[in-house]
BASE-915219 format. One record per residue (C-alpha): residue in one letter; x, z, y. Coordinates in pm, whole numbers, plus 50000, padded with zeros to 5 digits. Example, Ala and Ser with C-alpha at 12.3 -4.5 7.8 and 13.67 -1.06 7.14 Angstrom:
REM residues 2
("A"; (51230; 50780; 49550)) ("S"; (51367; 50714; 49894)) 
//
This chain:
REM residues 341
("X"; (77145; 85284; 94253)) ("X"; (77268; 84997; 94057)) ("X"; (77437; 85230; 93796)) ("X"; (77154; 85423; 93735)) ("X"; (76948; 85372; 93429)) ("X"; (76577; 85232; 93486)) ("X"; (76462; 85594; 93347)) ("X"; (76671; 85743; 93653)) ("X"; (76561; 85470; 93904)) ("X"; (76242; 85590; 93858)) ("X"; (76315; 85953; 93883)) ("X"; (76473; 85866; 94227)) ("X"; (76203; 85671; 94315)) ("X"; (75950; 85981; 94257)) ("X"; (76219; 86181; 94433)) ("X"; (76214; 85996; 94750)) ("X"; (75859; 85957; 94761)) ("X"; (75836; 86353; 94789)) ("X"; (75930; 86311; 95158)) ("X"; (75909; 86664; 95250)) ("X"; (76165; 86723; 94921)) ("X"; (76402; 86460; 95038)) ("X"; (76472; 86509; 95385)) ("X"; (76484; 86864; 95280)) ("X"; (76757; 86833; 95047)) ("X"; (76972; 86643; 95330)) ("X"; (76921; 86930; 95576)) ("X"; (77034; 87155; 95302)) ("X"; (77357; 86946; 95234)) ("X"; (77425; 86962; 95618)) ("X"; (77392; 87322; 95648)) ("X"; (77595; 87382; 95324)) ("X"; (77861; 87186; 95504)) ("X"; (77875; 87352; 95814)) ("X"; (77844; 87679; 95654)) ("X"; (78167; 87591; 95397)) ("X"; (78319; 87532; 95764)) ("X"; (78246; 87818; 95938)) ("X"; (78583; 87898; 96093)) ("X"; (78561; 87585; 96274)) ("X"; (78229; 87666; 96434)) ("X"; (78260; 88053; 96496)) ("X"; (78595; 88203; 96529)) ("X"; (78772; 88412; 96766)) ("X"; (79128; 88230; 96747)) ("X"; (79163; 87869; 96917)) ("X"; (79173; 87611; 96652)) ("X"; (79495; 87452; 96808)) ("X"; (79714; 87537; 97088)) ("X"; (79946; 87351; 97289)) ("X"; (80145; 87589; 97460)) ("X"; (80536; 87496; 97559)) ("X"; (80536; 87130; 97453)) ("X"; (80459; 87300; 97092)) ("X"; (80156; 87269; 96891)) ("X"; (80064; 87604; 96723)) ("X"; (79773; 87662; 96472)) ("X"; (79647; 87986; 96503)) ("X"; (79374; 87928; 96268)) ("X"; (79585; 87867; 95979)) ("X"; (79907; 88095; 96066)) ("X"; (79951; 88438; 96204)) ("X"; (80098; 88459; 96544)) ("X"; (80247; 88776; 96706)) ("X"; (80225; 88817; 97116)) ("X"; (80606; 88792; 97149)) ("X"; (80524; 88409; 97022)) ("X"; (80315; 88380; 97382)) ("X"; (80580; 88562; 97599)) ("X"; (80416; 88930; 97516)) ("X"; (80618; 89290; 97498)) ("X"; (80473; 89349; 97152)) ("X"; (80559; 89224; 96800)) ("X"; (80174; 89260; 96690)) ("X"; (79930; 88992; 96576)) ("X"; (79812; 88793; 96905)) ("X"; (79472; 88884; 97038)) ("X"; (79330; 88553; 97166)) ("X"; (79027; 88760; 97308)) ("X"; (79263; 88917; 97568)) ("X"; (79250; 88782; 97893)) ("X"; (79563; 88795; 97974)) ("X"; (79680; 88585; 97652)) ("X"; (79419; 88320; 97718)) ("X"; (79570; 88280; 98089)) ("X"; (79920; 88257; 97960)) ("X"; (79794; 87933; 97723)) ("X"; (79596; 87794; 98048)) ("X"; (79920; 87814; 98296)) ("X"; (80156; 87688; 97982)) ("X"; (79922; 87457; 97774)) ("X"; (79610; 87412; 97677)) ("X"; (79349; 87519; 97331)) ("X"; (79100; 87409; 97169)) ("X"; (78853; 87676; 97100)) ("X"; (78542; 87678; 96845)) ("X"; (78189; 87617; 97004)) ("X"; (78084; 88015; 96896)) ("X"; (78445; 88201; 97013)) ("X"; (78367; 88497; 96796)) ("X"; (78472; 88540; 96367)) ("X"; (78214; 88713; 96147)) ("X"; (78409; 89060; 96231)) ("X"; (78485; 89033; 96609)) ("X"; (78341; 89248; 96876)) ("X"; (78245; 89130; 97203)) ("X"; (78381; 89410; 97407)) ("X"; (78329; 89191; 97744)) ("X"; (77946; 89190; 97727)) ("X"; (77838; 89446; 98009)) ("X"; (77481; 89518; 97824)) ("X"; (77487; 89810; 97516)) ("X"; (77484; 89691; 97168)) ("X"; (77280; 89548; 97034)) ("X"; (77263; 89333; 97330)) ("X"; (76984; 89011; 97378)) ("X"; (77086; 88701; 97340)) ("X"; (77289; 88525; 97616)) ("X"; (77488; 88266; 97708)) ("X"; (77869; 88427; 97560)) ("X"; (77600; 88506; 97241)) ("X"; (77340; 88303; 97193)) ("X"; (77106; 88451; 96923)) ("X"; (77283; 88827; 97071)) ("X"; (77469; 89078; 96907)) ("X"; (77410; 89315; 96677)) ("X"; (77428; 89709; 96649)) ("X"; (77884; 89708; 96570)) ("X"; (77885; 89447; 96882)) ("X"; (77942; 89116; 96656)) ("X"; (77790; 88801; 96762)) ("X"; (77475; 88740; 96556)) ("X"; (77548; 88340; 96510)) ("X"; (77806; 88383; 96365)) ("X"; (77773; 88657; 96143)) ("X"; (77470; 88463; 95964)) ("X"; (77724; 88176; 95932)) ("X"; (77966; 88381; 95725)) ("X"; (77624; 88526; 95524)) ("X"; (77476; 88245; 95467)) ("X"; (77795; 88109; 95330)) ("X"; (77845; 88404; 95096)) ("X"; (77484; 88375; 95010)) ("X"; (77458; 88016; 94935)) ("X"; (77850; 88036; 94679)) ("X"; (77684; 88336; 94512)) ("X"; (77366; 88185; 94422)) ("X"; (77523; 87893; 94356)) ("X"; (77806; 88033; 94126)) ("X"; (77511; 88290; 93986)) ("X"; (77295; 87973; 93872)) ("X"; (77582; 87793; 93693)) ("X"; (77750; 88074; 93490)) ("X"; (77395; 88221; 93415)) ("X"; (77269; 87877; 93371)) ("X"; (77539; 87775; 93110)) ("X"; (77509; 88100; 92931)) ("X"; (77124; 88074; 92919)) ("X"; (77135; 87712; 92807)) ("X"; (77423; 87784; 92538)) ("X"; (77217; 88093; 92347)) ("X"; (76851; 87919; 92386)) ("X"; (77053; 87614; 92229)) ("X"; (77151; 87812; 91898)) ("X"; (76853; 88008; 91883)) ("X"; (76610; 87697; 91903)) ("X"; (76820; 87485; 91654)) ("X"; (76925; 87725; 91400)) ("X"; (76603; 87940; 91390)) ("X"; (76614; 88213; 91132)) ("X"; (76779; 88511; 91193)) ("X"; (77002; 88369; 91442)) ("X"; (76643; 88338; 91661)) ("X"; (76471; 88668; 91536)) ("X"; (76762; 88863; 91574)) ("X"; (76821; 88653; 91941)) ("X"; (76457; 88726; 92016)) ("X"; (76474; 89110; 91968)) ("X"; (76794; 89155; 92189)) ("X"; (76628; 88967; 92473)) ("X"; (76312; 89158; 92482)) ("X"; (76533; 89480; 92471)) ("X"; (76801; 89325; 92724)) ("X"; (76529; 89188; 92969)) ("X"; (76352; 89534; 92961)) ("X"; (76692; 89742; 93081)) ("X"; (76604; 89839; 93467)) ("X"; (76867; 89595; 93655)) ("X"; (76844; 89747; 93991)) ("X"; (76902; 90098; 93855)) ("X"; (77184; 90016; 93678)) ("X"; (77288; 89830; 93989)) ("X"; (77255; 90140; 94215)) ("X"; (77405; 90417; 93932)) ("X"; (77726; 90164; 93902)) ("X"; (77797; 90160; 94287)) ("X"; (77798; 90510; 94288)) ("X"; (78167; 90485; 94050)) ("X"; (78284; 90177; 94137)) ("X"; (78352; 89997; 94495)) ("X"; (78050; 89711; 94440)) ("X"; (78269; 89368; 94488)) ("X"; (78169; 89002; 94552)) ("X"; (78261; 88957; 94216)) ("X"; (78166; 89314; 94075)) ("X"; (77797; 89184; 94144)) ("X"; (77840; 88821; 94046)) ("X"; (77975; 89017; 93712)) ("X"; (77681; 89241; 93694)) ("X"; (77393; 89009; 93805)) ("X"; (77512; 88734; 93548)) ("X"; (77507; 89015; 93268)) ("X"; (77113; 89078; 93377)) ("X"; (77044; 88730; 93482)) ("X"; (77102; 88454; 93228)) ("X"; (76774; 88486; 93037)) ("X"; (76592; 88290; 93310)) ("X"; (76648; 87934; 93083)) ("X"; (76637; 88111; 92722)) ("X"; (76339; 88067; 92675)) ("X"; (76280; 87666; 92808)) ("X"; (76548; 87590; 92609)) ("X"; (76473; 87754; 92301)) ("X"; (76156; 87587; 92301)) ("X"; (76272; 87223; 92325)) ("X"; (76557; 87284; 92055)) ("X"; (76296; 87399; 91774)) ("X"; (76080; 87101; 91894)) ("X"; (76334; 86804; 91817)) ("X"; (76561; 86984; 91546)) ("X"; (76296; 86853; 91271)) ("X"; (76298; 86493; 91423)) ("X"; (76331; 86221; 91186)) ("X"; (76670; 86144; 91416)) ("X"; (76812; 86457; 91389)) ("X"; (76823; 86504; 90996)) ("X"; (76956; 86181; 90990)) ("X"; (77258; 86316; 91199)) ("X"; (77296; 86596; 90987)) ("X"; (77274; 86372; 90642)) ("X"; (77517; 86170; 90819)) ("X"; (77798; 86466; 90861)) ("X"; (77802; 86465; 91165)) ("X"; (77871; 86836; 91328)) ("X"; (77630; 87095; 91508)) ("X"; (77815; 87081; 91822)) ("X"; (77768; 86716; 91881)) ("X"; (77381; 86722; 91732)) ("X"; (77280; 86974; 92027)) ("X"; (77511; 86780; 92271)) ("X"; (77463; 86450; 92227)) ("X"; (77089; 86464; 92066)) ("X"; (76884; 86753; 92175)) ("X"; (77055; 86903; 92492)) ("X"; (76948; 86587; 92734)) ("X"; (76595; 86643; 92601)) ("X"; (76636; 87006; 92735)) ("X"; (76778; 86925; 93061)) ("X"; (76464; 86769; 93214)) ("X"; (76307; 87092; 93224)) ("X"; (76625; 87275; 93283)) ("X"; (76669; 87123; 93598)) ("X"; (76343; 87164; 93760)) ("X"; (76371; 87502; 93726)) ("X"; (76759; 87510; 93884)) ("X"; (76669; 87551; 94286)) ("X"; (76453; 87820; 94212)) ("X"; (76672; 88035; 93978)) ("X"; (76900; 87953; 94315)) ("X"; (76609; 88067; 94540)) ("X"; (76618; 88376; 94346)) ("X"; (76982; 88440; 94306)) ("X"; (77012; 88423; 94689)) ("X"; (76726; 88702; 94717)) ("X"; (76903; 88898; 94483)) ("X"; (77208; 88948; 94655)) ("X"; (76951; 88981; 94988)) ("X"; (76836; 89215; 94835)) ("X"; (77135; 89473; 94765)) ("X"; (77291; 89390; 95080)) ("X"; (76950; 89533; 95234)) ("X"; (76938; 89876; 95012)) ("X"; (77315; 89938; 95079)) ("X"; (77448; 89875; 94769)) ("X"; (77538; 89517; 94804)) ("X"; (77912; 89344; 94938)) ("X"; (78120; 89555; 95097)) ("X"; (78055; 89690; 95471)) ("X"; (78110; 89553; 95749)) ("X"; (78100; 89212; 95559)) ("X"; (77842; 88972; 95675)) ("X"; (77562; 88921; 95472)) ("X"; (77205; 88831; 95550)) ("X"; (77081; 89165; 95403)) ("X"; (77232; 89375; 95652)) ("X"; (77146; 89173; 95913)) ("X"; (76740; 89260; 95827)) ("X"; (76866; 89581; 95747)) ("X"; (76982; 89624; 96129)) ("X"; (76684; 89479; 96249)) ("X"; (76486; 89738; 96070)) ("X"; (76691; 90006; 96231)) ("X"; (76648; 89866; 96565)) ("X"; (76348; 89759; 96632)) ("X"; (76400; 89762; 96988)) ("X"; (76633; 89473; 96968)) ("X"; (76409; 89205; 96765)) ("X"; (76626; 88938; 96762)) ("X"; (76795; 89058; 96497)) ("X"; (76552; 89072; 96243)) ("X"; (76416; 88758; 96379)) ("X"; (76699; 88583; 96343)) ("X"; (76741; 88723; 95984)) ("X"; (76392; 88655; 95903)) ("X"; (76389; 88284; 95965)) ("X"; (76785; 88204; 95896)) ("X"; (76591; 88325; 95493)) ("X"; (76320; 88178; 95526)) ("X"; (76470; 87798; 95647)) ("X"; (76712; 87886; 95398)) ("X"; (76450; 87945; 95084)) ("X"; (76179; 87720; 95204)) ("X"; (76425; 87419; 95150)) ("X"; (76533; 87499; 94849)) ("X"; (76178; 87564; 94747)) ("X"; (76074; 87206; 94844)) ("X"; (76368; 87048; 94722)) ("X"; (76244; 87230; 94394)) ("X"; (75919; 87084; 94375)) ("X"; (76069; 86705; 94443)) ("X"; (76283; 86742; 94170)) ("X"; (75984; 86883; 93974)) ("X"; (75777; 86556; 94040)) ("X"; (76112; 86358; 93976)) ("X"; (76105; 86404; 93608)) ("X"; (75725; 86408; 93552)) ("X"; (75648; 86068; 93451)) ("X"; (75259; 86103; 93508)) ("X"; (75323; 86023; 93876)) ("X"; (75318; 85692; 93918)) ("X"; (75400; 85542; 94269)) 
//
């Protein structure tokens, strides 16, 4: 805290005081981590196995049965009974705390999918037999590095054109101004939908086509701040000075623009995260089978005899968004300098 300037101290300060925003950005960090390691906490192959005075690593390499004493040159099944006794008479493993991956089916539960939760599943499985805990592991993990990857690129690109329109003006901002109100007004969701119906939609086919739709969130924030300062006495004297554009909005103008730009970062994240939600829900989200937070609901709305799932998907969202949404309004009273503590 040392390093920090006594502007920033005091934007800590304010930050900390918003309890509720502060412990709720450490319970976010936590869950980010666990979720970046989610093979460690949910998979269906031992982390590490000492079997014949050898350690192997299934969870990094690719082992066949033949490798365990088996008939077969195929990849070893480490859900097969008979594999796991051959490591327990030979060795030992180590084995995640949730022994199922985001695509494995629990063939040994006796009860018909989508079974209640248990002790082999603990929040139950869903409706393909995969162990609910795990799947909203993997989900929350894809949501969390597409919001988060959504917010930068769109961020960047939304800060760059507000930027030019707000310190050139002119044409450069009328002729900005019109393309946004036409852009903006182009039905996202429809184009969405008609586009899945040609091409395979992609983790990165909708990062692609939510960034093309998205980055006008901070257009307008910036834009504002940029024809605010570019007639300060400060700035003209740059530019009678020589020295370039670039450096002028860099140096001079942009940190004036990031106070508000950052207040308004975990909820463009909030959103991004509903977005994808969203399409995974309608069907025309990641890929299926992949495990997203959106089907999970989806499931739960198809089987509303089993309400665990949508439970489960309800509040895994609503943990998820109500943190960020806190941690939002922290960072909000962080950089207002009216609140005085």
């Amino acid at each position: 805290m040392s390093r920090l300037s006594p502007v920033n101290q005091a934007r800590w300060a304010r930050f900390r005081h918003n309890r509720r925003g502060y412990w709720s950005l450490w319970i976010f960090a936590i869950l980010f981590v666990l979720c970046l390691g989610a093979e460690l906490l949910a998979n269906d192959k031992p982390l590490l196995v000492h079997y014949h005075d050898r350690i192997w690593f299934p969870l990094l390499v690719d082992y066949n049965e033949t490798d365990f004493g088996g008939q077969l040159a195929t990849p070893a099944d480490y859900q097969d009974p008979w594999l796991q006794s051959r490591i327990a008479q030979q060795g030992w493993a180590i084995w995640a705390p949730i022994r199922f991956g985001d695509g494995t089916i629990n063939f040994a539960t006796t009860a018909p999918f989508p079974s209640p939760p248990s002790a082999q599943n603990w929040l139950g499985t869903d409706a393909n037999g995969g162990d609910v805990l795990a799947r909203i592991l993997y989900g929350t993990r894809i949501s969390l590095l597409f919001g988060l990857m959504l917010t930068l690129i769109s961020s960047v690109i939304g800060i760059v054109v507000g930027a030019s329109q707000g310190y050139y003006g002119g044409r450069v901002d009328l002729w900005g101004q019109r393309f946004i109100e036409v852009w903006s007004g182009m039905p996202t969701l429809f184009l969405i939908i008609l586009l899945s119906s040609v091409i395979q939609p992609g983790f990165w086919w909708l990062l692609a086509i939510t960034v093309a739709f998205g980055w006008m969130q901070l257009v307008g924030v910036v834009r504002a701040e940029f024809l605010r300062t570019r007639n300060f006495d400060y700035i003209r004297a740059a530019q009678a000075l020589g020295v370039s554009d670039g450096k002028i909005m860099s140096r001079h103008m942009l940190p004036n623009a990031m106070v508000a730009t950052l207040t308004y970062l975990p909820f463009i994240l909030c959103g991004s995260i509903t977005t994808l939600t969203s399409l995974d829900f309608l069907g025309f989200g990641l890929p299926m089978g992949s495990p997203s937070l959106g089907e999970l609901l989806l499931q739960g709305k198809n089987n509303l005899q089993a309400p665990w799932l949508g439970m489960a998907a309800f509040f895994s969202l609503a943990i998820l968004l109500s943190l960020l949404i806190f941690i939002g309004e922290a960072v909000r009273d962080a950089f207002d300098p009216s609140k005085v503590y």
